[in-house]
C-alpha positions in Angstrom: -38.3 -13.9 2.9 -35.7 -14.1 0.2 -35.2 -10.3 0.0 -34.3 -10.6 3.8 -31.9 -14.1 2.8 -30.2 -11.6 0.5 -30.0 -9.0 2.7 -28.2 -11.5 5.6 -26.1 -12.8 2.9 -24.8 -9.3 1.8 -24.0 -8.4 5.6 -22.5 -11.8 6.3 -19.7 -11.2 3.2 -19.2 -7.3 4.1 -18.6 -8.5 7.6 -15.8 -11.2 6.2 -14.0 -8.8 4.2 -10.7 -7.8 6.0 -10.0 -4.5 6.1 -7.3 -3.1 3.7 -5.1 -1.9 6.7 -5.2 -5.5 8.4 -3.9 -7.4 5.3 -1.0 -9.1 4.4 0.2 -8.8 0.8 2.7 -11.4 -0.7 5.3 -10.3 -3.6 2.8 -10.3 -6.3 0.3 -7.8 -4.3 3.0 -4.9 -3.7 3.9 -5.2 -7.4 0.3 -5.0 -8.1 -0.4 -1.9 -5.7 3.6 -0.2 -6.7 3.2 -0.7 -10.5 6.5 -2.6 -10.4 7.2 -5.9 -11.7 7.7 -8.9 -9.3 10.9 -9.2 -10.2 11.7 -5.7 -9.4 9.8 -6.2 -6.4 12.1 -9.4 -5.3 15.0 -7.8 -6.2 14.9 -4.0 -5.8 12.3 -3.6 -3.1 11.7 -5.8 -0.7 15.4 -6.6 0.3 15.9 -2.7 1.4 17.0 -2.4 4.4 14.2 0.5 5.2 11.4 -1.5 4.0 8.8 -3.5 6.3 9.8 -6.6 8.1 7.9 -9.6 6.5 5.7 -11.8 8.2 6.2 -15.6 8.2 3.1 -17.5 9.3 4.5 -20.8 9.1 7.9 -22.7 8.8 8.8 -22.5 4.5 5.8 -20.4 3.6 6.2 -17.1 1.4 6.7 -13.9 3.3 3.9 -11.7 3.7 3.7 -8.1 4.6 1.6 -5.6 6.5 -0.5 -4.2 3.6 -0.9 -0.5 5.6 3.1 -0.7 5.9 3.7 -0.8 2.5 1.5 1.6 1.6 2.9 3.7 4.3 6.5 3.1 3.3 5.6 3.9 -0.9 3.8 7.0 0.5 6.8 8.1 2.7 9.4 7.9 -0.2 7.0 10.1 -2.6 9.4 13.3 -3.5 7.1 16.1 -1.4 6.7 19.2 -4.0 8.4 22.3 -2.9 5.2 25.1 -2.9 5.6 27.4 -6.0 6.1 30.7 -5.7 3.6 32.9 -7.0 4.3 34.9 -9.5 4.2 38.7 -7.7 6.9 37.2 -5.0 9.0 36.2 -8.2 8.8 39.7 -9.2 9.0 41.6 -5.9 12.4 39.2 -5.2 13.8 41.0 -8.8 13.7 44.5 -7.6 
């Protein structure tokens, strides 16, 4: 009986969990995920014009924001690598 408690338990907390992509992050949680302090978050990041609309639940509370947004927007400002060239078509190019 108590190794089938356990078990119910274990299910009942997986199934409370909220998925990463369905969370709202305050301040603190984008400079934990960004590396960035909070006060570079507050005064660098979040005010750009190009970065997700925050989420106000109620009157006065702290702004929240889409967790997969953010990650989205970090990912979509990552410099994309240019592919290298090997070493033959440097060669070839010389000729």
């Amino acid at each position: 009986m108590t190794e089938a408690l356990t078990e119910l338990v274990r299910e009942l907390r997986a199934a409370l969990v909220v998925p990463p992509d369905r969370r709202l992050w305050d301040m603190a949680a984008i400079a934990d995920y960004s590396g960035y302090s909070l006060s570079t978050v507050q005064q660098k990041i979040v005010c750009l014009p190009d970065f997700p609309d925050a989420i106000r639940a109620i009157d006065g509370g702290q702004p929240r924001w889409p967790a997969a947004e953010v990650m989205e927007w970090f990912e979509s400002r990552r410099p994309r690598r240019q592919p290298r060239r090997s070493a033959s078509s440097s060669a070839d190019g010389l000729k």
